[in-house]
DSSP file (Angstrom, degrees, kcal/mol; ACC not computed):
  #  RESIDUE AA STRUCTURE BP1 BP2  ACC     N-H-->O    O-->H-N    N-H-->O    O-->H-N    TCO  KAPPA ALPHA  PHI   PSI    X-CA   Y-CA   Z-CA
    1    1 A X              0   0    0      0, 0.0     6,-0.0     0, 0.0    37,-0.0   0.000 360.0 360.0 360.0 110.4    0.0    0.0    0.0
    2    2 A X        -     0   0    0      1,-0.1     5,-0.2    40,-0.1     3,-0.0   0.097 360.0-164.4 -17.8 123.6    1.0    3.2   -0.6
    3    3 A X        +     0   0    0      1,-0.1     2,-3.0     3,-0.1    -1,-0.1   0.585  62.2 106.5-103.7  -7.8    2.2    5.9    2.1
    4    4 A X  S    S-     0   0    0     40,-0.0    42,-0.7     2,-0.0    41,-0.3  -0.244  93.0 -46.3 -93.1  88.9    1.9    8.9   -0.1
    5    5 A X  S    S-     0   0    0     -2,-3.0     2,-0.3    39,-0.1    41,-0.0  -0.423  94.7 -24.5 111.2-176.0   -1.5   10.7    1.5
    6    6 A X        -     0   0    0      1,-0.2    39,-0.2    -2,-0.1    37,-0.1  -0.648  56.2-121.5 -74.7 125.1   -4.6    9.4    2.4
    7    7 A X        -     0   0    0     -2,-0.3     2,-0.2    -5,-0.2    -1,-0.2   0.226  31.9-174.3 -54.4-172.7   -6.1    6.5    1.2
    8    8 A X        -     0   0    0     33,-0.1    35,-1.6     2,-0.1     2,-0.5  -0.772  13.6-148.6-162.0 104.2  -10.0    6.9   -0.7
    9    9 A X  E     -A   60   0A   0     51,-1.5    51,-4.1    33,-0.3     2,-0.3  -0.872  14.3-177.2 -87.7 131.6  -12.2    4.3   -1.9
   10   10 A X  E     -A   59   0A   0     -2,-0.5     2,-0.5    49,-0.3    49,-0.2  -0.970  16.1-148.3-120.0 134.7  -14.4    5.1   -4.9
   11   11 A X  E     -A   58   0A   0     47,-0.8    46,-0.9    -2,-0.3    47,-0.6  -0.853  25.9-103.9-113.6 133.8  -16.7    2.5   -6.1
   12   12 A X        -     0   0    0     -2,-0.5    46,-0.2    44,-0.1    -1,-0.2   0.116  60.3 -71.7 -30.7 147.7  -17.7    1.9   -8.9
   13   13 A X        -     0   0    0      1,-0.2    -1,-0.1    44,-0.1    43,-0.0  -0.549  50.0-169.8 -66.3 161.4  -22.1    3.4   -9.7
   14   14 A X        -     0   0    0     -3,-0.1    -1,-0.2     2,-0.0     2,-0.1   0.680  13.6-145.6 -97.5 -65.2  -23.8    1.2   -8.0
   15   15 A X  S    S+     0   0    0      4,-0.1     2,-0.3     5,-0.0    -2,-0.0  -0.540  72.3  49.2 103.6 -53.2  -27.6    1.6   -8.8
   16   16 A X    >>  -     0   0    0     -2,-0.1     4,-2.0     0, 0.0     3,-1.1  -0.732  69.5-134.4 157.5 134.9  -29.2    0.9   -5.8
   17   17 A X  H 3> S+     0   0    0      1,-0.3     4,-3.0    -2,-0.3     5,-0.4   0.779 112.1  58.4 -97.0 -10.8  -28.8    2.1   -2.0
   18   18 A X  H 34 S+     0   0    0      2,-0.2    -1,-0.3     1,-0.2     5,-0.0   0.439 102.0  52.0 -97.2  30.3  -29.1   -1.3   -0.9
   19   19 A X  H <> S+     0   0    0     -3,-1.1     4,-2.4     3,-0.1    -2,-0.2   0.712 109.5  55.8 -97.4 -50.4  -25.9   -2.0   -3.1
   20   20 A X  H  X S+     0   0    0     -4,-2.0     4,-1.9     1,-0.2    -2,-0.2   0.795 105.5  44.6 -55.3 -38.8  -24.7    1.0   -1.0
   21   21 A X  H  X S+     0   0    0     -4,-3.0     4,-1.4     2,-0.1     5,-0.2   0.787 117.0  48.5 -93.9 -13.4  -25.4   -0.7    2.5
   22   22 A X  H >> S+     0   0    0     -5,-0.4     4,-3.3     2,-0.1     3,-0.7   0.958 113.8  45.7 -56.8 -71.1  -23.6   -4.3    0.9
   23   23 A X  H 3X S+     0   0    0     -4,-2.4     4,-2.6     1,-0.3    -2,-0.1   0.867 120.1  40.6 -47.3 -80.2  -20.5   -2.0   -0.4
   24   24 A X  H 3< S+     0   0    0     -4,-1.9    -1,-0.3     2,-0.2     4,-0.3   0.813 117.3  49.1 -36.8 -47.8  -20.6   -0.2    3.5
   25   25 A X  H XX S+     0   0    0     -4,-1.4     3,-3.7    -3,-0.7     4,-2.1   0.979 115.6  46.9 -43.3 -69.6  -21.3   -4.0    5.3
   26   26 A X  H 3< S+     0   0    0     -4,-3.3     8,-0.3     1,-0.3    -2,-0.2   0.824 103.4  57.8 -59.1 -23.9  -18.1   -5.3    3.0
   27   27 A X  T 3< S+     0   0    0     -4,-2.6    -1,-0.3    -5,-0.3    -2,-0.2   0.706 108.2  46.8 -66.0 -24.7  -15.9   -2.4    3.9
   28   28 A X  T <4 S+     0   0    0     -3,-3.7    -2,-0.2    -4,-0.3    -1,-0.1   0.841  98.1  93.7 -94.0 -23.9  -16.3   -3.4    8.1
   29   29 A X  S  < S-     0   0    0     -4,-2.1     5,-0.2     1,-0.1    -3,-0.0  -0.162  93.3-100.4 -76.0 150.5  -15.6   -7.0    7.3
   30   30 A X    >>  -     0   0    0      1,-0.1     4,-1.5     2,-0.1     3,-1.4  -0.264  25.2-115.1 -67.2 160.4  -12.3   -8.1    7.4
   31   31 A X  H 3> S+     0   0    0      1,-0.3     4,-4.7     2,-0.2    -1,-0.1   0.961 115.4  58.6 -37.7 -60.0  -10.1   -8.5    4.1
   32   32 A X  H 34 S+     0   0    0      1,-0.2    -1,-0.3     2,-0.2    -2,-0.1   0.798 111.0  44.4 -45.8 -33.9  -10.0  -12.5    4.7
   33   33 A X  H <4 S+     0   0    0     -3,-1.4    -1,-0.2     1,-0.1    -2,-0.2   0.944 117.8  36.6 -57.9 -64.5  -13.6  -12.5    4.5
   34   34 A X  H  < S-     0   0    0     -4,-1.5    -2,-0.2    -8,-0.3    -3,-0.1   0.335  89.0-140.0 -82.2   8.0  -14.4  -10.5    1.9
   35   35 A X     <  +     0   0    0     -4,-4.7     2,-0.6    -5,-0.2    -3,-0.1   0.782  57.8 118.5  57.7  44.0  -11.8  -11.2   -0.4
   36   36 A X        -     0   0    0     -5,-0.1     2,-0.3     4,-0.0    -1,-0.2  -1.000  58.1-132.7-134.4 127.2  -11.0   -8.0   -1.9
   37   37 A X    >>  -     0   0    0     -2,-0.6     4,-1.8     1,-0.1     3,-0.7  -0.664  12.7-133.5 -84.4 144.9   -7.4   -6.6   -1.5
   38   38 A X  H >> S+     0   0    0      1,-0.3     3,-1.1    -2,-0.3     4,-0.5   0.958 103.8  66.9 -44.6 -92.8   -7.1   -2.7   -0.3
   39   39 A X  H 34 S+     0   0    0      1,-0.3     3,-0.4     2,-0.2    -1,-0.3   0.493  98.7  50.9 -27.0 -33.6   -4.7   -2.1   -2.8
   40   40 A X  H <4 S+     0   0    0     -3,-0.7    -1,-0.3     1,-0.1     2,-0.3   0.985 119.4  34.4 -64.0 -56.2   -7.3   -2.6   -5.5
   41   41 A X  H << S+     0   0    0     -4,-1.8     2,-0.8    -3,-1.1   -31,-0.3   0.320  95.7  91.4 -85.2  21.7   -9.7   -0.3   -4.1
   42   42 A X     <  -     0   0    0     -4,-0.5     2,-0.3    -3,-0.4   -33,-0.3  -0.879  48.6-176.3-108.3 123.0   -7.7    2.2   -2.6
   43   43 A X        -     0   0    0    -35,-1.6     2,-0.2    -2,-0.8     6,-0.1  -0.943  26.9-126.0 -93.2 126.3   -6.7    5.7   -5.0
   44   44 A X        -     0   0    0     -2,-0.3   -39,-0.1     4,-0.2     4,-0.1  -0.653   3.8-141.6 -84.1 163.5   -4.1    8.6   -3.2
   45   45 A X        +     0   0    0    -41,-0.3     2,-0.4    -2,-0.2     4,-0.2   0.004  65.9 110.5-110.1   1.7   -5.2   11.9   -3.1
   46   46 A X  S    S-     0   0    0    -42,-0.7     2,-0.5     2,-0.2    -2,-0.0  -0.998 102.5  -5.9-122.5 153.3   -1.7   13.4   -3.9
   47   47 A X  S    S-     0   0    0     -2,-0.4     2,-0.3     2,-0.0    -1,-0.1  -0.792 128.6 -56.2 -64.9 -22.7   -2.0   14.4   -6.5
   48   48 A X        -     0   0    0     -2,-0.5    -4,-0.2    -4,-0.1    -2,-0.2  -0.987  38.3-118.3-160.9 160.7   -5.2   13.4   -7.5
   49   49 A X        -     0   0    0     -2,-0.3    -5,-0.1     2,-0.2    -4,-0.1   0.477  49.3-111.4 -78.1   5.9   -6.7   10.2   -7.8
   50   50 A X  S    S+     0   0    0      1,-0.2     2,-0.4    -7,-0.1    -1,-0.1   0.592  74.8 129.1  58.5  25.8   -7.4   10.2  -11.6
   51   51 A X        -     0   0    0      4,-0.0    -1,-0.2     5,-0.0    -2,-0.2  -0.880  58.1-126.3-115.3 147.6  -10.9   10.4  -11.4
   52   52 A X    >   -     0   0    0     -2,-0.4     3,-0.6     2,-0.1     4,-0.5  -0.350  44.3 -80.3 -73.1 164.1  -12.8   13.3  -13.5
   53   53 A X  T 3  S+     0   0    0      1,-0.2    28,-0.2     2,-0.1    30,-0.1  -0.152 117.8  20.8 -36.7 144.8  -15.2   15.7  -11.6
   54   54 A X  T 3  S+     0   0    0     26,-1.4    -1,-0.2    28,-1.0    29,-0.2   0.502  94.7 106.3  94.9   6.7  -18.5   14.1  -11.2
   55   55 A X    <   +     0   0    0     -3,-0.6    27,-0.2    27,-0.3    -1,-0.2   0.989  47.5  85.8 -96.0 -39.2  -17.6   10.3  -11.5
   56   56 A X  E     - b   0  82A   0     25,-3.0    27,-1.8    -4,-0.5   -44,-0.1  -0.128  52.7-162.8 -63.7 168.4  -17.6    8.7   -8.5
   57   57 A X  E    S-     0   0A   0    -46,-0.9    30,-3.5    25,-0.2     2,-0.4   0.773  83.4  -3.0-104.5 -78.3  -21.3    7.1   -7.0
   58   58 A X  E     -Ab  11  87A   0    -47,-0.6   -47,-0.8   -46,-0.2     2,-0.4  -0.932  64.0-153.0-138.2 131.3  -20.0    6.8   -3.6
   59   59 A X  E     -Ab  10  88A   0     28,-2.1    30,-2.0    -2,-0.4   -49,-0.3  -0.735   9.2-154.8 -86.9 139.4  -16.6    7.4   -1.7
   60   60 A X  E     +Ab   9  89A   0    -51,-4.1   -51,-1.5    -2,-0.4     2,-0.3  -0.940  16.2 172.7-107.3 129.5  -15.6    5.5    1.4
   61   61 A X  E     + b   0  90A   0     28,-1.3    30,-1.0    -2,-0.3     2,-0.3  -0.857  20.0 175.0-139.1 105.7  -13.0    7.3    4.0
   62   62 A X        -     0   0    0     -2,-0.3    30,-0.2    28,-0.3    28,-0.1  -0.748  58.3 -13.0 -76.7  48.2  -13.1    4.9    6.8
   63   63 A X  S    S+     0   0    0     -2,-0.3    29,-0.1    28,-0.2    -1,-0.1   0.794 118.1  72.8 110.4  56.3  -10.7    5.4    9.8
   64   64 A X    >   +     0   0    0     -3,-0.2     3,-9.9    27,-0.1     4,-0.1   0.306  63.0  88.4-129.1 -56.5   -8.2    8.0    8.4
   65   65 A X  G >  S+     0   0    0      1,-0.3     3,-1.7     2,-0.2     6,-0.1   0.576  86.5  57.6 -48.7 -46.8  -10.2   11.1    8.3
   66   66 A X  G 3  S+     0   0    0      1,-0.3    -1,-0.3    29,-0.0     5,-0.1   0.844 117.7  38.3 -59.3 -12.4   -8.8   11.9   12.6
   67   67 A X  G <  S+     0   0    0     -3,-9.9    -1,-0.3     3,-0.0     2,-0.2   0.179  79.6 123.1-136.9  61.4   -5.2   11.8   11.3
   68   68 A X    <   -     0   0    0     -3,-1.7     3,-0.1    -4,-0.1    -4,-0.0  -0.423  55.9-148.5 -87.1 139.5   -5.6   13.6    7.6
   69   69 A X  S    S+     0   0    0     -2,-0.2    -1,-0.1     1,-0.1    -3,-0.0   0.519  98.3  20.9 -97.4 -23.9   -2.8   16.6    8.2
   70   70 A X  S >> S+     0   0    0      1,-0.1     4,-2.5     2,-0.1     3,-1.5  -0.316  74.3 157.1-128.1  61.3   -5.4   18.5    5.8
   71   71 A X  T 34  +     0   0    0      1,-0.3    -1,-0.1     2,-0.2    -4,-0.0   0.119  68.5  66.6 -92.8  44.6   -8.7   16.9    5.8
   72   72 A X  T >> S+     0   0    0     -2,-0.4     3,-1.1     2,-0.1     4,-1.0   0.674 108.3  50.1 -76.5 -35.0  -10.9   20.1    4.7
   73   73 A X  H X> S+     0   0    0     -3,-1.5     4,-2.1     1,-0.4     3,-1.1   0.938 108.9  45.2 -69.5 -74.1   -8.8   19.3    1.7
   74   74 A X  H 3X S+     0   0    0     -4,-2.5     4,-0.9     1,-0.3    -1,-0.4   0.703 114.0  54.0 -37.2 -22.7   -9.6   15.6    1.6
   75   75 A X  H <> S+     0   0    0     -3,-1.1     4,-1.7    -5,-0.2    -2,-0.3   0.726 104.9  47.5-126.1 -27.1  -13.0   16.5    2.1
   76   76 A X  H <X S+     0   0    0     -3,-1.1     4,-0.6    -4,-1.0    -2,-0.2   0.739 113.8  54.6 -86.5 -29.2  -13.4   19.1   -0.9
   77   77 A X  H >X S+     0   0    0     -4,-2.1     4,-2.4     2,-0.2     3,-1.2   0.948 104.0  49.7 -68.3 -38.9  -11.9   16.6   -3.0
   78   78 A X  H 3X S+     0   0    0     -4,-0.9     4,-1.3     1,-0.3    -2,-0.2   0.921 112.9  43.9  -9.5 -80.7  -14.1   14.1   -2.2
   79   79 A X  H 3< S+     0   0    0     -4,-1.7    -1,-0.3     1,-0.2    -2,-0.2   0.401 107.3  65.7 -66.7   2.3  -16.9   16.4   -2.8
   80   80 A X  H << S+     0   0    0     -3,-1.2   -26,-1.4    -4,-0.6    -2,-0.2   0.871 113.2  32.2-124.8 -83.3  -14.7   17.4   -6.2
   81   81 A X  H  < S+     0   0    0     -4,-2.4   -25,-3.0   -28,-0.2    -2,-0.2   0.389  93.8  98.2 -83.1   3.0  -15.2   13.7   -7.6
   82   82 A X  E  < S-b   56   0A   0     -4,-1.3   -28,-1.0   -27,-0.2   -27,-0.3  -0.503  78.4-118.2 -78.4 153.9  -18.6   12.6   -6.3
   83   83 A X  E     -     0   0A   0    -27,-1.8    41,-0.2   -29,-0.2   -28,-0.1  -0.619  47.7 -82.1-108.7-179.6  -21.4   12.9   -8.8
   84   84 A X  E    S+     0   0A   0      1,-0.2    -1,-0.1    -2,-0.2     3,-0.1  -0.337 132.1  22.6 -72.6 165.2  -24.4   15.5   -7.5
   85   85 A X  E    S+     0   0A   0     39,-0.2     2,-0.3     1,-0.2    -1,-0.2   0.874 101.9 135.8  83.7  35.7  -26.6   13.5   -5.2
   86   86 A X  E     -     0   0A   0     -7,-0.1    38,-5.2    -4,-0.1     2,-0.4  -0.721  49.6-124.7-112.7 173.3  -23.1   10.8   -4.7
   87   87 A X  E     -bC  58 123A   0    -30,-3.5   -28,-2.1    -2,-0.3     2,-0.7  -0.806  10.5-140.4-118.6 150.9  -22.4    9.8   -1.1
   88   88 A X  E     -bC  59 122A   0     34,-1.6    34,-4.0    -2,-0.4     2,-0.9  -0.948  17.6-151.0-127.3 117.9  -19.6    9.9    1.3
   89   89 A X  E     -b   60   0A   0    -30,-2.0   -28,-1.3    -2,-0.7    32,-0.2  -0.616  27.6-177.9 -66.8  62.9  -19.3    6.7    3.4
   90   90 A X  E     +b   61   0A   0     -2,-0.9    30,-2.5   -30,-0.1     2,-0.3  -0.466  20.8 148.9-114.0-169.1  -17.8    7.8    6.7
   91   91 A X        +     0   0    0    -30,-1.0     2,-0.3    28,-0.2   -28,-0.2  -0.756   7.0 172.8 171.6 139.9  -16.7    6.3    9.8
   92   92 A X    >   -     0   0    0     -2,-0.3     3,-0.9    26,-0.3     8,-0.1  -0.992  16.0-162.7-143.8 110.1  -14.3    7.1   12.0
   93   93 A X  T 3  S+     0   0    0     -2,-0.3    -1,-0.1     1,-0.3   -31,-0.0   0.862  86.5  67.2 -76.5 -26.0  -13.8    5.2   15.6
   94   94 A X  T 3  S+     0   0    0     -3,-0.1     2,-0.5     2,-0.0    -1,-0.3   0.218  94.1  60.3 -70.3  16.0  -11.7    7.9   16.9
   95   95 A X  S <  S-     0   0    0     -3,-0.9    -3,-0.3     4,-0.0   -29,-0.0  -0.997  79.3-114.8-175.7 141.5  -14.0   10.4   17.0
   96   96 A X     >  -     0   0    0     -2,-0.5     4,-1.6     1,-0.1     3,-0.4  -0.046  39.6-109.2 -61.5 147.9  -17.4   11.3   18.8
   97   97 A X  H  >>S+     0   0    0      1,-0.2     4,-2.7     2,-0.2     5,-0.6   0.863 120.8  62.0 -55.5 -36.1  -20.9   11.8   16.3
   98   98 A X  H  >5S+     0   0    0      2,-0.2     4,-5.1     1,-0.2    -1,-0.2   0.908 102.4  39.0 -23.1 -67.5  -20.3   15.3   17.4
   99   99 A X  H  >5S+     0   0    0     -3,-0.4     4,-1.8     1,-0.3    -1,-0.2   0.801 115.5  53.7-106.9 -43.6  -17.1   15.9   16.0
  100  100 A X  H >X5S+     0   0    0     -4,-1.6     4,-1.6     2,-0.1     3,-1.2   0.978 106.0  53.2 -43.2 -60.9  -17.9   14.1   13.0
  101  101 A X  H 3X>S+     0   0    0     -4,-2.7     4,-1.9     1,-0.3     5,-1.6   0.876 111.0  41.0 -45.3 -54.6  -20.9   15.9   12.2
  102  102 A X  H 3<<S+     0   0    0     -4,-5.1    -1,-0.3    -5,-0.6    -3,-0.2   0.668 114.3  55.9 -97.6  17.7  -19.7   19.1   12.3
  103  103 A X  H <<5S+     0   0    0     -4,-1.8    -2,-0.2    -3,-1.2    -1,-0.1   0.852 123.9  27.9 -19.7 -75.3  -16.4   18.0   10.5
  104  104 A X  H  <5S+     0   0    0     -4,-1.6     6,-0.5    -5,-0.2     5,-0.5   0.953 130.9  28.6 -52.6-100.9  -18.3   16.9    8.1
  105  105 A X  T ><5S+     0   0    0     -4,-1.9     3,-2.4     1,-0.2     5,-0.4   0.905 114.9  69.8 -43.7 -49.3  -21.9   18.6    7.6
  106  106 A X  T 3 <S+     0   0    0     -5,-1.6    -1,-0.2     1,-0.3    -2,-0.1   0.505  85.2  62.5 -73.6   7.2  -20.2   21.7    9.0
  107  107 A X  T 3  S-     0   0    0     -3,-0.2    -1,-0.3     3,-0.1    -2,-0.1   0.741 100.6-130.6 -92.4 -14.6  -18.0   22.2    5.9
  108  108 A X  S <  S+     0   0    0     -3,-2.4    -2,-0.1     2,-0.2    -3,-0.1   0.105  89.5  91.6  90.1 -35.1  -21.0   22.8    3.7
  109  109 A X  S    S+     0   0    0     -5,-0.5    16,-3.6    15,-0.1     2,-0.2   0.846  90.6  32.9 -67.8 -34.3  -19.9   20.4    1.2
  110  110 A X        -     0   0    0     -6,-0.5     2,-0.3    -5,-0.4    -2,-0.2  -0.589  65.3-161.3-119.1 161.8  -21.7   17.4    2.6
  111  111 A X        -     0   0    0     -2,-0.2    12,-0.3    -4,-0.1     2,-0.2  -0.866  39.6-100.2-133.1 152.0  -25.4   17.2    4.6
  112  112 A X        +     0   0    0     -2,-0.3    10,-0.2    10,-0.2     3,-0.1  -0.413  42.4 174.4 -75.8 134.7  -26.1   14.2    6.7
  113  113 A X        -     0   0    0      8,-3.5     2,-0.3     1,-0.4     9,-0.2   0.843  60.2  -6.4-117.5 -57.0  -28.2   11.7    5.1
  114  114 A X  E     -D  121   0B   0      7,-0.7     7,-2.1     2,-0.0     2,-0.6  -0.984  52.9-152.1-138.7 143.6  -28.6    8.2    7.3
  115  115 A X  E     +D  120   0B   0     -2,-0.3     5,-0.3     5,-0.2     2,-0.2  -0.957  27.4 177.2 -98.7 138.3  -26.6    7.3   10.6
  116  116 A X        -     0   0    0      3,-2.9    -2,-0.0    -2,-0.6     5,-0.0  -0.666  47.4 -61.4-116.1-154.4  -26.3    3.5   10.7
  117  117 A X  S    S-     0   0    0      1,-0.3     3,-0.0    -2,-0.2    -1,-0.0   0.701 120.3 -14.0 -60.1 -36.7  -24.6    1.3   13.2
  118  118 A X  S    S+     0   0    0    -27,-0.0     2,-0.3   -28,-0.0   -26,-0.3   0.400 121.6  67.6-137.2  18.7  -21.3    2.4   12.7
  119  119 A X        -     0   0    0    -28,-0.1    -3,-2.9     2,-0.0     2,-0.4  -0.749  60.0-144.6-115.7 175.4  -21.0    4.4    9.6
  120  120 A X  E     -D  115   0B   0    -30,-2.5     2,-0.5    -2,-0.3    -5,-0.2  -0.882  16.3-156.7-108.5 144.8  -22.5    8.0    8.6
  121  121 A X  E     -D  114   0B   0     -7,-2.1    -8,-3.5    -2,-0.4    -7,-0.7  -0.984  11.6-171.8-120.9 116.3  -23.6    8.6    4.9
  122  122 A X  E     -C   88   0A   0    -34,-4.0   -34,-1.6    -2,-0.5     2,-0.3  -0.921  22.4-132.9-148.0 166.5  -23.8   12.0    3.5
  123  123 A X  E     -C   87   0A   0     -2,-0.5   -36,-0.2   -12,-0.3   -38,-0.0  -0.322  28.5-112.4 -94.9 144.4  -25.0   13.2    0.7
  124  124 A X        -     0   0    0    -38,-5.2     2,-0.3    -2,-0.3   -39,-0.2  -0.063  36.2-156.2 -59.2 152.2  -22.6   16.1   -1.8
  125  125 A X              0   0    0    -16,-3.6    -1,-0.1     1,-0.1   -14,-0.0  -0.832 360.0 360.0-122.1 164.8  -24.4   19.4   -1.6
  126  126 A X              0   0    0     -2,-0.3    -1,-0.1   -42,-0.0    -2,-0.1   0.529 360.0 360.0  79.2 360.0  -23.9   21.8   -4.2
């Protein structure tokens, strides 16, 4: 795996939000389970991930975002390569629903769409 920046998963469209709560389910399970190596699904963010504006469905940033040295940055990119209505998958263990939210929501970029058991989705604004 790569050390230069923070990782990002972008999935492939999807179609379906209950594709979206498989995709989120398969992300908590371990590797061995689900049989998908990181290193396929994983893009860096320096400089860019190669995906045009507007392509990605939904992004998943899953236990980085508390140690991002710039994560408004991560987080406008994010919102950069989601298409309008795409969703950002997060979940974070280090950090309170609080601190997420208004991370998050608070940026503008993002509005809170469903909490479930341990991840947040929201959906790009703008």
């Amino acid at each position: 795996m790569s050390t230069h920046g923070p990782p990002v998963v972008a999935s492939p469209p999807t179609g379906s939000g209950a594709e979206v709560a498989a995709e989120e389910e398969a992300c908590h399970t371990p590797l061995s389970q689900n049989h998908h190596s990181r290193e396929s699904r994983q893009h860096n963010l320096e400089p860019s991930p190669g995906l045009a504006d507007g392509q990605a469905d939904v992004v998943f940033l899953y236990d980085t975002y508390h140690d991002l040295a710039e994560p408004s940055r991560v987080l406008r990119e994010m919102h950069r390569i989601l298409k309008p209505a795409g969703i950002l998958s997060f979940s974070d263990h280090h950090m309170k629903e609080g601190q997420i939210l208004s991370e998050v929501a608070g940026t503008g970029l993002f509005s809170l769409s469903r909490r479930g058991k341990k991840t947040y989705s929201f959906l790009k604004q703008g």
